[in-house]
C-alpha positions as CSV (number, residue, x, y, z in Angstrom):
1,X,-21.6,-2.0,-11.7
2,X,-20.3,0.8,-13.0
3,X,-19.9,1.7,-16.9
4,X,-16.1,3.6,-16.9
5,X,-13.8,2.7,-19.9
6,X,-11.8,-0.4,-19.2
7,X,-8.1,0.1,-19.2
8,X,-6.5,-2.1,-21.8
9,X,-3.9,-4.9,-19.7
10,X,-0.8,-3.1,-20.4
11,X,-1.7,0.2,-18.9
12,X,-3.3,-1.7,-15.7
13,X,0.3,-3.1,-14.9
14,X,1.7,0.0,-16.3
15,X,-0.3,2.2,-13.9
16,X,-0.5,-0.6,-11.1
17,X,3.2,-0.9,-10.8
18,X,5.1,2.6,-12.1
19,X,4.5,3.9,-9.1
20,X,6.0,1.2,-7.0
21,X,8.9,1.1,-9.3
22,X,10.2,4.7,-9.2
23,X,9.6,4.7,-5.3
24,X,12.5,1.5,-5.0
25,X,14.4,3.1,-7.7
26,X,14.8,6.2,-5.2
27,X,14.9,4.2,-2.4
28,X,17.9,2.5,-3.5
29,X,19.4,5.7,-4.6
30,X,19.0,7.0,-0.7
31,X,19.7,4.2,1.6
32,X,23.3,3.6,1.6
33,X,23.2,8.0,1.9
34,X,20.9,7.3,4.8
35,X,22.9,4.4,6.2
36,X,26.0,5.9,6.2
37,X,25.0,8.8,8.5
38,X,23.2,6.6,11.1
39,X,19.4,6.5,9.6
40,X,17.5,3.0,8.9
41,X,16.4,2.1,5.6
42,X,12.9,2.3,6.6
43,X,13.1,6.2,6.5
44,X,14.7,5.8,3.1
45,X,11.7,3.9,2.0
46,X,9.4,6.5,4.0
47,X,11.2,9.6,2.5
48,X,11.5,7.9,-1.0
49,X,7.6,7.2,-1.1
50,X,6.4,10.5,0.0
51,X,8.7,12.2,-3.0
52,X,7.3,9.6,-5.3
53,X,4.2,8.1,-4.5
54,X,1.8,10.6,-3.3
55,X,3.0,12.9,-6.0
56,X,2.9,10.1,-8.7
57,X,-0.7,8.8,-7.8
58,X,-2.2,12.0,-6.9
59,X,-1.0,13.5,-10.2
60,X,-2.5,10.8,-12.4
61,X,-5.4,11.4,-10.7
62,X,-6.0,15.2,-11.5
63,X,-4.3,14.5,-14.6
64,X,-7.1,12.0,-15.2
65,X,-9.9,14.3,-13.8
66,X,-9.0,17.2,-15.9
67,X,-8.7,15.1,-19.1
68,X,-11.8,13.8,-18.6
69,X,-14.5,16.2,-16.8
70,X,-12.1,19.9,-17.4
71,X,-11.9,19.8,-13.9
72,X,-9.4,19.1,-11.0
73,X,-12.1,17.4,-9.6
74,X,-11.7,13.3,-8.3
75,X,-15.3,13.0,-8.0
76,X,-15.9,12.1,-11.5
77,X,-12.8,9.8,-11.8
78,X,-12.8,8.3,-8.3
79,X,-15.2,5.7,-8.0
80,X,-17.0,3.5,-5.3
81,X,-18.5,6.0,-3.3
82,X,-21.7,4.0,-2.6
83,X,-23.4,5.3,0.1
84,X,-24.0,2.2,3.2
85,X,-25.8,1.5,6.5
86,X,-23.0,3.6,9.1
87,X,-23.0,0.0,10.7
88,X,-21.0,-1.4,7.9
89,X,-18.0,1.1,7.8
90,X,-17.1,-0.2,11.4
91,X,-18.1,-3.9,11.0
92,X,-17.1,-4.7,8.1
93,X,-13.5,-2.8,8.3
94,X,-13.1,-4.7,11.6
95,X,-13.7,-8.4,10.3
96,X,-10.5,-7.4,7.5
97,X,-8.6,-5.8,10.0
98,X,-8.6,-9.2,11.8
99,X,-8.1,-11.3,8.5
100,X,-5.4,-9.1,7.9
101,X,-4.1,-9.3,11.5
102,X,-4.1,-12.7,11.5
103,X,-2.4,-13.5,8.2
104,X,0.0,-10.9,9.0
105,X,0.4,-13.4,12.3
106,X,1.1,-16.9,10.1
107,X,2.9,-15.8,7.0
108,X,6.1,-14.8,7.9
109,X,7.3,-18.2,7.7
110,X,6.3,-18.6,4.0
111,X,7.9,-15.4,3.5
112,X,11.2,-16.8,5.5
113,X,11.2,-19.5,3.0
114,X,10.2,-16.6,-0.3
115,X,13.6,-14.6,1.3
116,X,15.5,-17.6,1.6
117,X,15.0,-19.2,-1.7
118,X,14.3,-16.4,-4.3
119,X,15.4,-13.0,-2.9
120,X,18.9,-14.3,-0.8
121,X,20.8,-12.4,-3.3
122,X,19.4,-9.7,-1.8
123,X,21.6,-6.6,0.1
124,X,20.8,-7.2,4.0
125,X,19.8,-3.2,4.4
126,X,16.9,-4.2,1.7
127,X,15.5,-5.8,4.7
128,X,13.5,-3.0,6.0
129,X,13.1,-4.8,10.0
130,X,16.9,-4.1,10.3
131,X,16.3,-1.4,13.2
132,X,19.1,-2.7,15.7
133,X,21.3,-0.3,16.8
134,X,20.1,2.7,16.0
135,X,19.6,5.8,18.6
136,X,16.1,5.8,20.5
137,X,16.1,9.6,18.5
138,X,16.5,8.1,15.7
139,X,14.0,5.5,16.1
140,X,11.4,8.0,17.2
141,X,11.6,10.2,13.8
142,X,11.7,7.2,12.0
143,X,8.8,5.5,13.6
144,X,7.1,9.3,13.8
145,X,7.6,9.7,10.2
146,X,6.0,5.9,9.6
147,X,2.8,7.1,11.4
148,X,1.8,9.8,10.0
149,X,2.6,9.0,6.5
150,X,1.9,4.7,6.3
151,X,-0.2,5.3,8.7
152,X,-2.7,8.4,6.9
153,X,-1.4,9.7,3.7
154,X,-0.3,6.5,1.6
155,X,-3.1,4.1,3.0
156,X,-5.4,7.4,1.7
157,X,-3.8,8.1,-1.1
158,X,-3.7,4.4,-2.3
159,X,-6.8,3.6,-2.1
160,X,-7.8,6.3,-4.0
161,X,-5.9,5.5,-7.1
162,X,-5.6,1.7,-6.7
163,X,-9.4,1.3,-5.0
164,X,-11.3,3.9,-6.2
165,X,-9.5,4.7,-9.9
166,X,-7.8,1.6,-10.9
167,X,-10.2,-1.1,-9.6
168,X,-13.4,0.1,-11.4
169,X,-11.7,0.1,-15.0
170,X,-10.2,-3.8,-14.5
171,X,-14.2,-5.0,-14.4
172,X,-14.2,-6.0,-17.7
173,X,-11.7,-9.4,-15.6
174,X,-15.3,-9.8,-14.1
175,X,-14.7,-11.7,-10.7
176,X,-10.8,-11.9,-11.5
177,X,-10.7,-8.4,-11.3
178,X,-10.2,-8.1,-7.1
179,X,-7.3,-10.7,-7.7
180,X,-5.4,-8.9,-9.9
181,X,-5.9,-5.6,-8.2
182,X,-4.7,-7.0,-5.2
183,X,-1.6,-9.0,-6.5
184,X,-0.7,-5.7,-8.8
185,X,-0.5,-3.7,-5.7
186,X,1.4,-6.5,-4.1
187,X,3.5,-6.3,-6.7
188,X,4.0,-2.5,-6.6
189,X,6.1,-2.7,-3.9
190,X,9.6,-3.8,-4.8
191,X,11.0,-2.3,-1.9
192,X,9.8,-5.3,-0.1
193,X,9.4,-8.6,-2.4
194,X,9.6,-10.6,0.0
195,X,6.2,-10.1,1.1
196,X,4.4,-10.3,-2.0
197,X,2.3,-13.6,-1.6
198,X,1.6,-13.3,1.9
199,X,0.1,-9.5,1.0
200,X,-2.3,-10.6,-1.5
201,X,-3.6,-13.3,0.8
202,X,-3.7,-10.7,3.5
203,X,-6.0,-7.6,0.8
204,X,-7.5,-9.9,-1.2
205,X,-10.9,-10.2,1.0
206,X,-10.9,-6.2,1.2
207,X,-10.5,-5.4,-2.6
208,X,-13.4,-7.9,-3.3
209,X,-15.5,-6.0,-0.6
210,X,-14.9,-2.7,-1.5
211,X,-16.1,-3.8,-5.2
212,X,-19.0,-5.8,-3.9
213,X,-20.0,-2.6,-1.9
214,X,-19.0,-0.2,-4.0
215,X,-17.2,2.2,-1.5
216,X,-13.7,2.4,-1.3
217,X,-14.3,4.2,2.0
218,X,-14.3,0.9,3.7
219,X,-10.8,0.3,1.9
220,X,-9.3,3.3,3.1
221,X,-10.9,3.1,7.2
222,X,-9.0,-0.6,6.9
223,X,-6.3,0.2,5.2
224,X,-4.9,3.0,8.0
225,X,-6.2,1.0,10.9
226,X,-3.8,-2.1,10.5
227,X,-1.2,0.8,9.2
228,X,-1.4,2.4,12.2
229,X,-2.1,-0.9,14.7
230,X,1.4,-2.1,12.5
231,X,3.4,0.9,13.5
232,X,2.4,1.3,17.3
233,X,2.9,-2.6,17.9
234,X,6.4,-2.4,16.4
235,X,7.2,0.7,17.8
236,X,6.3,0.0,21.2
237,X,8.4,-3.7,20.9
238,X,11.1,-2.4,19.9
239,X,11.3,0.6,22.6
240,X,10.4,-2.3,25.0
241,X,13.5,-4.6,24.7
């Protein structure tokens, strides 16, 4: 196990969930903008993350790196990076892609009851699904847009800062520590509450591997393959009907 400083619990949620937070807060700023002239709130969410996100994460990162090593370097502040059999980065991403396909399968009933009981109060544009209507042109930027960025630069990015940086400085929980990685980064997305329980159940198997192994690379290979899988299958139903 590593030996990093352990963050204290008040910076992990700080640095867990500020992110997340200042994404919605744009987010909620743009959508009605981007509703009005004919876009879907999931390209608000997709243009609100890329201004906040990847700059956000990426930034504490090299902030991180140069405070610690002098460097702009992640090596020394990115962890995980345990070298394993090239058998294991396609075996072992493809058993979590399957949990994760699976669970992504069952849950959206308990998160039909989480919407209906806790989050009603909710605007119906803050339901990011809402894709009726629009122009297959505008579908096709929006769902273009989705790739590239849920689909490679956040599921990178993320697990970078919340794998590789933020995990390794919560061992001090011991085995807790996967748990509340993964419910923190659950949490981290406001935009979409809703699915909060059902995402934890869905990551929690992949945090805990990628701290048992050490290597976040088999967090990040996972993490874009059921991005990507996500976007093509929802893409391609939708264009279907």
């Amino acid at each position: 196990m590593n030996t990093v400083k352990q963050h204290s619990l008040s910076k992990t949620i700080a640095l867990h969930l500020i992110p997340g937070a200042l994404s919605t807060v744009l987010y909620i700023i743009l959508a009605p903008a981007f509703l009005k002239n004919g876009y879907p709130a999931l390209l608000a969410i997709l243009v609100a993350a890329t201004l906040t996100i990847v700059p956000v994460e990426l930034g504490i990162l090299f902030y991180q790196a140069k405070k610690e090593s002098g460097r702009f370097s992640l090596k020394e502040i990115v962890l995980y990076r345990e070298p394993l059999p090239k058998w294991q980065y396609f075996m072992i991403p493809l058993g979590l892609f399957i949990w994760i396909f699976l669970t992504t399968g069952i849950t959206p009933l308990l998160d039909g009851v989480i919407a209906e009981t806790l989050f009603s109060w909710l605007p119906e544009w803050y339901d990011l699904a809402q894709l009726k209507g629009y122009s297959a042109s505008v579908l096709t930027l929006t769902f273009s847009f989705r790739l590239i960025f849920n689909g490679f630069v956040a599921p990178i990015v993320e697990e970078l800062y919340f794998r590789g940086y933020l995990l390794p400085r919560l061992e001090r929980f011991g085995k807790w520590a996967p748990l509340l990685n993964a419910s923190l980064f659950s949490l981290y997305h406001f935009w979409d509450p809703v699915a909060t329980i059902s995402r934890i159940i869905a990551l929690l198997p992949m945090v805990a591997i990628v701290r048992k192994k050490q290597n976040i690379y088999l967090g990040i290979i996972t993490h874009c393959a059921i991005n990507i899988v996500g976007t093509l299958l929802t893409w391609g139903l939708i264009f279907s009907q």
